[in-house]
C-alpha positions as semicolon CSV with decimal commas, in nm:
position;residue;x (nm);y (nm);z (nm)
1;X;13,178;11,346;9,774
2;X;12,929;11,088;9,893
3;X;13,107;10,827;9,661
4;X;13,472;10,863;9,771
5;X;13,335;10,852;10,142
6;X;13,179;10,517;10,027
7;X;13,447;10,415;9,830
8;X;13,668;10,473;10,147
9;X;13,434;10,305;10,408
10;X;13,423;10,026;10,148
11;X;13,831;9,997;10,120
12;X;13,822;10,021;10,563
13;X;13,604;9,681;10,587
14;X;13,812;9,521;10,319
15;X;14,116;9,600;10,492
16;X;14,013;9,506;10,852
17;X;13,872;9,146;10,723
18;X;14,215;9,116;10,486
19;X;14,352;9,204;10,820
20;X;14,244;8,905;11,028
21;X;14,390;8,669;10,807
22;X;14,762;8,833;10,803
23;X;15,056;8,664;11,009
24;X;15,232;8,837;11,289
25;X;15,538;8,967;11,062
26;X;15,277;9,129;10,756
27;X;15,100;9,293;11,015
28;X;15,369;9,405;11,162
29;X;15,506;9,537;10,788
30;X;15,151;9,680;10,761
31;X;15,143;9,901;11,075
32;X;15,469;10,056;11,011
33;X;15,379;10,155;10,662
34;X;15,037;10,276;10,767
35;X;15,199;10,478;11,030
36;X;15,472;10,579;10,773
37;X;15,166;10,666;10,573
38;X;15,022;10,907;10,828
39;X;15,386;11,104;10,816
40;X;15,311;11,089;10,465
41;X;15,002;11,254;10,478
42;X;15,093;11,530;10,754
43;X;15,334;11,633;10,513
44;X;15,163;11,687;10,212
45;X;14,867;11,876;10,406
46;X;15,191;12,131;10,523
47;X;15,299;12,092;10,155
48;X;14,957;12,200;9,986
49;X;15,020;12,535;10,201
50;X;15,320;12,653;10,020
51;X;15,078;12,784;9,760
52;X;14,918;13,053;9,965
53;X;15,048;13,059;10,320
54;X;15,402;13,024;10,231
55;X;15,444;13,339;9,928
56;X;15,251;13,558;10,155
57;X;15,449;13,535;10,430
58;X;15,818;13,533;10,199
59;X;15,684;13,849;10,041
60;X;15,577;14,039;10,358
61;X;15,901;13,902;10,557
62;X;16,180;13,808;10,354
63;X;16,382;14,046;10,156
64;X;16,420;13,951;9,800
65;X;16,712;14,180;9,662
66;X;16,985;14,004;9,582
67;X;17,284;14,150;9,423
68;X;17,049;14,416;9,298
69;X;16,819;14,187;9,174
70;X;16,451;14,197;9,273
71;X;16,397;13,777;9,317
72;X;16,022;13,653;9,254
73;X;15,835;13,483;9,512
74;X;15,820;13,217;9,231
75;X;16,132;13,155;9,209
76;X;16,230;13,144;9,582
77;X;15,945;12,877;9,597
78;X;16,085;12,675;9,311
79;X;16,410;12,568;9,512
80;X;16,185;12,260;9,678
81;X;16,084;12,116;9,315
82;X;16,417;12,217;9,190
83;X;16,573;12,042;9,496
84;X;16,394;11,723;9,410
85;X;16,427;11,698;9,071
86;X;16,853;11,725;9,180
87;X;16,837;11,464;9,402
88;X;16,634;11,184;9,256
89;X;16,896;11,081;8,951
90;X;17,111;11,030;9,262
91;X;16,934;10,807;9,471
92;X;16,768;10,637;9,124
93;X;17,178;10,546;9,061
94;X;17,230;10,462;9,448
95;X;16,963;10,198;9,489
96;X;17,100;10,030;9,162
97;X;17,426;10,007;9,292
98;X;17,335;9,917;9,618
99;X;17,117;9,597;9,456
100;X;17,417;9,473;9,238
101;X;17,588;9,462;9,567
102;X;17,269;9,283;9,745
103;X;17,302;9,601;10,010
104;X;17,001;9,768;9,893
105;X;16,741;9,901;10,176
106;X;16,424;9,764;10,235
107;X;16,129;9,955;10,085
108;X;16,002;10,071;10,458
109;X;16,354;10,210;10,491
110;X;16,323;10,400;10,158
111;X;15,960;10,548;10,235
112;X;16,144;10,695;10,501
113;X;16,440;10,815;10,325
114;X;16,192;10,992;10,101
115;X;15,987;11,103;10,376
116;X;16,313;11,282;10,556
117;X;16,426;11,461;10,172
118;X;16,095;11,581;10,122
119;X;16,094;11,765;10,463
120;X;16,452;11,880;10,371
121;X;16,328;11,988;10,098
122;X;15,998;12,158;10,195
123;X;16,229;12,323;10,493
124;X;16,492;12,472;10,207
């Protein structure tokens, strides 16, 4: 533990003195995808929940049968990996097209495409 809090105090002070000697526009770059980052991170905190908080609360408040089937927990929680596993190929095929066509969106505007599925997905 002590050498990951180093490590990270370490990677702070190289970022704040790589920061001085940024122009206006890369800083600019870099604050958006730090504060894209901090999205990031919310949701993967609400993410890491889905393996406790989330099955107790579909199995105590959700009715499973379906069609006279008795659905898993498991399996209702396997829709959001399923979901993104579906829509990658897609969006893999999209941002190839879009670059023959010299269309394709900047990476900021993809880390927040990604950022929107994932909710979409953690939400389904």
């Amino acid at each position: 533990m002590v050498i990951i809090s180093l490590s990270g105090i370490v990677l702070l002070i190289y970022l704040i003195s790589l920061w001085k000697s940024l122009g206006k526009a890369q800083k600019t770059n870099i604050a958006i995808l730090l504060i894209l980052s901090i999205f990031m991170l919310f949701y993967w905190s609400l993410s890491n929940q889905t393996s406790i908080s989330i099955p107790l609360f579909i199995k105590s408040n959700i009715d499973l049968h379906i069609l006279g089937f008795n659905m898993p927990v498991t399996t209702v929680m396997a829709t959001q990996l399923s979901l993104l596993i579906i829509i990658n190929p897609f969006f893999g095929i999209l941002w190839q097209k879009l670059g023959q066509y010299k269309k394709e969106p900047s990476d900021e505007l993809k880390f927040v495409f990604s950022l929107i599925f994932l909710a979409l997905c953690f939400y389904s």
